[in-house]
C-alpha positions in Angstrom: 150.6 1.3 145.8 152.8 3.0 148.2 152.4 6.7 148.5 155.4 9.3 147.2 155.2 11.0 150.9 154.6 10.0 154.0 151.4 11.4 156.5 154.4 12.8 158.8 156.0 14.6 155.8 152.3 15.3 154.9 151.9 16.6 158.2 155.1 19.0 158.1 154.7 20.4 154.8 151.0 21.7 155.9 152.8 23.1 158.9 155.6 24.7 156.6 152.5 26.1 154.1 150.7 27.4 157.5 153.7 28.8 159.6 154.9 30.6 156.3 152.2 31.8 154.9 152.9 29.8 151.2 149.7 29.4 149.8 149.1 33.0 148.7 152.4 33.5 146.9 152.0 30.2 145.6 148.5 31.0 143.9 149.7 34.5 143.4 152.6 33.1 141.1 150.6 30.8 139.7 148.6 33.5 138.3 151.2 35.5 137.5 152.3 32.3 135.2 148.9 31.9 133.4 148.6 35.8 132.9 152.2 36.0 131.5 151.3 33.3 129.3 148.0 34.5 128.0 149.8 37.8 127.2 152.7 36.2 125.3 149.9 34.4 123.1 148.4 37.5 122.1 151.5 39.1 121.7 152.0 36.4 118.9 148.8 37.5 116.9 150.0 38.7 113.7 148.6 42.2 113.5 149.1 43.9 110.3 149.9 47.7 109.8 149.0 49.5 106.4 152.6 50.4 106.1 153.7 46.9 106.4 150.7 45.6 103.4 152.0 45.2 100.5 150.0 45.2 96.9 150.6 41.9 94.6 152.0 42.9 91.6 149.0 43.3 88.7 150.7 41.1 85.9 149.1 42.0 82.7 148.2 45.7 82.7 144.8 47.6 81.1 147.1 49.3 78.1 148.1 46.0 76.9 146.1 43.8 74.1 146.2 40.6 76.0 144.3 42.7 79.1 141.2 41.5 78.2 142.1 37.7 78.4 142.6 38.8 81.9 139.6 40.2 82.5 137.5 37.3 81.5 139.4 35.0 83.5 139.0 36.8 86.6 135.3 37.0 85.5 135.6 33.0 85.0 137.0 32.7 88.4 134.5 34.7 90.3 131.9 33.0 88.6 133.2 29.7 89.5 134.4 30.4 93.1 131.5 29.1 95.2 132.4 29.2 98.3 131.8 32.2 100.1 135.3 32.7 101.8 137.2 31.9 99.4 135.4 34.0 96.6 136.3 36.8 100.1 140.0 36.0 99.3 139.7 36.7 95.4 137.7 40.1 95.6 141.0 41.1 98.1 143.4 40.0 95.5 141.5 41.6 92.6 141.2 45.0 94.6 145.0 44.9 95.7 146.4 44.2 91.7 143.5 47.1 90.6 145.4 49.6 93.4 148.5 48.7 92.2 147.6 49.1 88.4 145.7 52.4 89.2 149.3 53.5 91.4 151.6 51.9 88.1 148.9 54.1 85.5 149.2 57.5 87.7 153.1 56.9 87.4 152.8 56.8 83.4 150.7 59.7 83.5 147.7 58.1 82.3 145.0 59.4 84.8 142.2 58.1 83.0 143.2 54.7 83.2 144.3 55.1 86.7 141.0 56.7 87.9 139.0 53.3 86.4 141.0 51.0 88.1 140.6 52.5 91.6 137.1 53.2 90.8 137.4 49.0 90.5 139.7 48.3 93.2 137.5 50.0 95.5 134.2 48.0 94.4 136.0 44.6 94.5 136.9 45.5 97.8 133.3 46.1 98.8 132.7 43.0 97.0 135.1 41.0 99.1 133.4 42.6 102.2 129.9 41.5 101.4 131.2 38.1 100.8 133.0 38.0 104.0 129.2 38.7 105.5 127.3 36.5 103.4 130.1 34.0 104.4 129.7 34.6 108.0 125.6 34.5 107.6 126.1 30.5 106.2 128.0 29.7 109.0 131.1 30.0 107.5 134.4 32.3 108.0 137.7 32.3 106.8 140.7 32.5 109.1 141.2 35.1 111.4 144.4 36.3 109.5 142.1 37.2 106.6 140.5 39.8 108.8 143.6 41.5 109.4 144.6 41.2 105.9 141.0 42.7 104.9 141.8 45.5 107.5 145.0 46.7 106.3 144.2 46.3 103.2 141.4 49.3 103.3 143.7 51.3 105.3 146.1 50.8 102.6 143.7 51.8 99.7 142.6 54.9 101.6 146.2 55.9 101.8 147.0 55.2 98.4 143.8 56.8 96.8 144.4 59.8 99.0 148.2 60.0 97.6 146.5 59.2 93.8 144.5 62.1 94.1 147.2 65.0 95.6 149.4 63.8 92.5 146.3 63.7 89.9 145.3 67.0 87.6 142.4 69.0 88.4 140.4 67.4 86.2 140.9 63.3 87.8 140.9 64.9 91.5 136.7 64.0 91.6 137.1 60.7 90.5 140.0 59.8 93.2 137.4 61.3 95.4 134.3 58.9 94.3 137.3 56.0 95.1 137.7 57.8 98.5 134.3 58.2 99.5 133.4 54.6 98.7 136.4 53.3 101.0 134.9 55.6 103.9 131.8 53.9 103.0 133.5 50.4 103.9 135.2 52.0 107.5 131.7 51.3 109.5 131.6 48.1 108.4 133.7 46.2 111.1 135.9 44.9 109.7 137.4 48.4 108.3 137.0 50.5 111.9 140.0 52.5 112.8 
């Protein structure tokens, strides 16, 4: 196998590296290319803002017949949904179409409908966050988007419940508040630290 340079060419380019002092800037920008690189990776992590979350549209709400059909068959699917992550993933979706029925009810003036459902989106999202521990305590854990999601998504009920409860009457203001003080409840959890 002959070798791509010679010992003489060897032997000049160590001279070159020596007389000009290469080595450092060569390491230096080296480093600078790993360092630029690790930055533009975590500038790529999706990081999501509670203006930019978005509630799923409820579907089928409380003051209509067929409501209760709903309501067994998100009991049916919580029952069913073993797995710790994704049952996680269904508490968020059920809290996120309860906020936006509670936010839909407020709008049609009917407060005391709005008040249960906040009261509800608030426990499934405590419910989503114990899953998301008992998850982690088996060993398992969903992805790291989820977290995020989880994240805004408290940031975005607190705003929302907070809004709910300026607009309600007197006599709903407590109730907003009960909602309120069980998201603060869920913000020394870590997942939900400002």
């Amino acid at each position: 196998m002959t070798p791509i340079i010679s010992e003489k060419q060897e032997a000049e380019l160590g001279m070159f590296f020596k007389k000009y002092r290469v080595v450092p800037f060569f390491t230096l920008f080296l480093l600078l290319i790993i360092i630029s690189n690790i930055i533009m990776t975590l500038a790529g992590q999706r990081v999501m803002a509670a203006d930019n979350y978005t509630l799923p549209y409820p579907g089928i709400m409380p003051t209509n017949k067929l409501y209760f059909l709903k309501a067994s068959r998100d009991k049916l699917l919580e029952v069913f949904t073993r797995d710790q992550s994704k049952k996680a993933e269904l508490y968020l979706l059920f809290a996120d179409k309860r906020l936006n029925m509670a936010i839909m009810l407020a709008a049609d003036k009917k407060w005391e409908l709005s008040t249960e459902m906040a009261a509800e989106a608030e426990r499934y999202l405590m419910k989503a966050n114990d899953a998301l521990e008992s998850a982690k305590g088996i060993g398992s854990s969903p992805e790291n988007e989820f977290y995020f999601r989880l994240t805004a998504s408290g940031q975005k009920h607190r705003e929302v419940l907070i809004s709910l409860k300026k607009a309600a009457p007197k006599n709903f203001k407590v109730a907003f508040e009960r909602a309120i003080v069980t998201n603060r409840q869920l913000q020394g959890n870590l997942f939900f630290a400002d």
